[in-house]
C-alpha positions as CSV (number, residue, x, y, z in Angstrom):
1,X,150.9,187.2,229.0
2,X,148.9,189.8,226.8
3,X,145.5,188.1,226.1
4,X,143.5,189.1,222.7
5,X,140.4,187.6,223.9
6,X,141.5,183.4,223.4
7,X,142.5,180.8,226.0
8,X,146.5,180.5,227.1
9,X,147.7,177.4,227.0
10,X,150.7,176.6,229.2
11,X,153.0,173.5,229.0
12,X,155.8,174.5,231.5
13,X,158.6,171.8,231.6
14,X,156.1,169.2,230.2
15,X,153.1,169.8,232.4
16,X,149.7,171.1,230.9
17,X,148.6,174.4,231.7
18,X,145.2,175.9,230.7
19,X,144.3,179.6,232.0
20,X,141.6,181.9,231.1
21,X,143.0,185.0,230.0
22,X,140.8,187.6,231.7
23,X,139.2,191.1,230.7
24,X,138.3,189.9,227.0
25,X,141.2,191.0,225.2
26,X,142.4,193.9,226.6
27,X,146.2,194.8,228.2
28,X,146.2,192.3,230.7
29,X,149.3,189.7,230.8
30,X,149.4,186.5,233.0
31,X,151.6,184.1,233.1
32,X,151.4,180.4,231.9
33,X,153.2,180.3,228.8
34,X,154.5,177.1,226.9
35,X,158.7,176.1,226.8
36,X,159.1,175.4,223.3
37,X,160.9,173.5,220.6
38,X,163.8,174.7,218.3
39,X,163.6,176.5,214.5
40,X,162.5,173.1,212.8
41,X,161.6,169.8,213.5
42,X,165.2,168.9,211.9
43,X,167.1,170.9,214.4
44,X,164.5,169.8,217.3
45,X,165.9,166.5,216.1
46,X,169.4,167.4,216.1
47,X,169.3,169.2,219.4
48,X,167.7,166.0,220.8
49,X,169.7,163.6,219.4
50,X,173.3,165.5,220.2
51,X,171.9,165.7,224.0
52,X,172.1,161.8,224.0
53,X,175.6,162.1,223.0
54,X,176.8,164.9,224.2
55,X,176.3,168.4,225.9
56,X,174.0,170.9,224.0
57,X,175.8,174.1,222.5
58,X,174.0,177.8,222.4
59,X,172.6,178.4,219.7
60,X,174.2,181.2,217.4
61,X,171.8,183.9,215.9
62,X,171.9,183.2,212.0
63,X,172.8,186.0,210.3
64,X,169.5,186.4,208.1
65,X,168.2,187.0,212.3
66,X,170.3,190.3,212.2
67,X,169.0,192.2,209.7
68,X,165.7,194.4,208.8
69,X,162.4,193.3,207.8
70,X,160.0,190.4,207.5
71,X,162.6,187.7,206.6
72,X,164.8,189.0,209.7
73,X,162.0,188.7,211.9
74,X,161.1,185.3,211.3
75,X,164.7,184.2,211.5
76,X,164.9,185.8,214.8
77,X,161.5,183.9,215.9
78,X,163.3,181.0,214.8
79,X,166.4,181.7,217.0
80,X,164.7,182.8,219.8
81,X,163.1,179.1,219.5
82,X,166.1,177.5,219.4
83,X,167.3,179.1,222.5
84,X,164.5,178.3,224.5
85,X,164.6,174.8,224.2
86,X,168.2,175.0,224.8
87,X,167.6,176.7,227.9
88,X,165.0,173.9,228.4
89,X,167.7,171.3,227.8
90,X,170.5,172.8,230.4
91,X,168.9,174.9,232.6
92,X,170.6,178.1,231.4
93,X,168.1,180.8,230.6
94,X,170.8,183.6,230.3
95,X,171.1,182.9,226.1
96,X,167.2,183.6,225.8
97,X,166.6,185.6,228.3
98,X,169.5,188.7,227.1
99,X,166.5,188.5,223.8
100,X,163.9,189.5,225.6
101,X,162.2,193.1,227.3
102,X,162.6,192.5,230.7
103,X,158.9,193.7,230.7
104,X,157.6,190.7,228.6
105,X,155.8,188.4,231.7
106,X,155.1,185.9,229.6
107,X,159.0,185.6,228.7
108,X,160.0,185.7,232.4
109,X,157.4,183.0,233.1
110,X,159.8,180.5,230.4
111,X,162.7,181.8,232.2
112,X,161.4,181.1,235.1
113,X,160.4,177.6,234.6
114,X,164.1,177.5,233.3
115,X,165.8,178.0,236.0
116,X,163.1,175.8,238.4
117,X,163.8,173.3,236.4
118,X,167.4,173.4,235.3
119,X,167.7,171.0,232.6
120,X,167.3,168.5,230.9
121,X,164.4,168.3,229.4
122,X,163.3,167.2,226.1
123,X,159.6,167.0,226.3
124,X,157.8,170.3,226.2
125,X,160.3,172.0,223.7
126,X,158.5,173.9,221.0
127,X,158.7,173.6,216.8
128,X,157.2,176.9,215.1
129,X,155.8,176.5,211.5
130,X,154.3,178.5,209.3
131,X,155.8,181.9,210.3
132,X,154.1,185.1,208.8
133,X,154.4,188.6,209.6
134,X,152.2,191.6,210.4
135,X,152.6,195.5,211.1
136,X,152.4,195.9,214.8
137,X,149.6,197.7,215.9
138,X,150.9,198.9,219.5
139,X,153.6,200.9,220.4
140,X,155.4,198.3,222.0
141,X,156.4,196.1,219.3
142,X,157.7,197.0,215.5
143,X,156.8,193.5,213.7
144,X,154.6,190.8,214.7
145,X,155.3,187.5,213.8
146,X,152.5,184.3,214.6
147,X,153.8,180.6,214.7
148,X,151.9,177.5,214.4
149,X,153.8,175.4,217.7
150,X,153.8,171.7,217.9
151,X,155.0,170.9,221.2
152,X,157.4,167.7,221.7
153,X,155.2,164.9,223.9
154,X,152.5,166.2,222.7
155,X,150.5,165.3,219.5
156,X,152.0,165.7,216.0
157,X,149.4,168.2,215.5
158,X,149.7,172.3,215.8
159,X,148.9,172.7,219.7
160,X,148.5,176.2,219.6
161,X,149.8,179.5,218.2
162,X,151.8,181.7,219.4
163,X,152.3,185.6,219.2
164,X,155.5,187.6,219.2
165,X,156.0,191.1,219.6
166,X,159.4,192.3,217.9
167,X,161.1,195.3,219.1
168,X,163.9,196.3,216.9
169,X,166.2,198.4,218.9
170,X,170.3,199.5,218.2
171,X,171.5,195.9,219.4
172,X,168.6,194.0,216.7
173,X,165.4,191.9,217.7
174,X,164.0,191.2,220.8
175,X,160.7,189.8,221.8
176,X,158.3,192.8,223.4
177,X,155.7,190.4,224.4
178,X,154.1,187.0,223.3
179,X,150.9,185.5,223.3
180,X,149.8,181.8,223.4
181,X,146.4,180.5,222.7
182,X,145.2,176.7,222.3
183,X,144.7,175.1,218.6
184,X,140.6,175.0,218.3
């Protein structure tokens, strides 16, 4: 996980993770990210309550996910979201992770916890809010876009924020790197 200086906080599969990032905010990345919950907390509700009655379905990219810009972005965020909390609820990481640079280690720590866990799991999934945009300032990523993430079993509350770095490449979005760090 790239660190900019803050605390990480991890929540794989429902389990609290705290880790000091290390070097003060320079390129290091460690792992310990957080699985997350869906686009909103209505379709964190609907993927929930469809699991009781029946099995989950992958998430398909909205359209607004496909195109340029900040609006794009954010929609992609949004889906990316959604598919890791499906991949939370069956086990199947292959939806998120064909969305992500194989070189993200952050990413391949959610996959990961994915495929240790296989499914299903509820708790731990991850709502964004309050999506917003800024210019990239590394030559990794094209867009940046920070989310607010309340994280299901935990509080109501914004437990932490997370960071993603959006590559825009000839097959659309995909998530360059992401950060976590602790609400404070």
């Amino acid at each position: 996980m790239r660190c900019r200086g803050g605390r990480l906080v991890g929540l794989v599969v429902g389990t609290s993770l705290l880790a000091a990032c290390t070097g003060g905010g320079g390129e290091s990345e460690e792992a310990g990210p957080w699985p997350s919950s869906s686009g909103s907390s209505e379709s964190a509700a609907a993927t929930s309550s469809s699991a009781a009655t029946s099995a989950p379905v992958v998430p398909v990219m909205p359209e607004e996910a496909r195109g340029e810009g900040d609006a794009a972005a954010v929609a992609f965020v949004e889906h990316w979201v959604e598919l890791l909390n499906y991949g939370l609820m069956t086990g199947e990481s292959g939806p998120v992770e064909a969305l992500v640079d194989p070189r993200c280690i952050t990413c391949a720590a959610l996959i990961d916890s994915i495929q240790e866990e296989g499914g299903p799991e509820t708790e731990g999934q991850w709502t964004p809010s309050d999506l917003r945009t800024a210019p990239a300032s590394d030559d990794q990523a094209d867009v940046v876009v920070t989310a607010s993430i309340t994280i299901a079993g935990e509080s109501s509350e914004p437990h932490g924020t997370a960071t993603f770095g959006l590559g825009r490449g000839p097959g659309g979005w995909s998530v360059a790197w992401l950060t976590a760090e602790a609400a404070g």
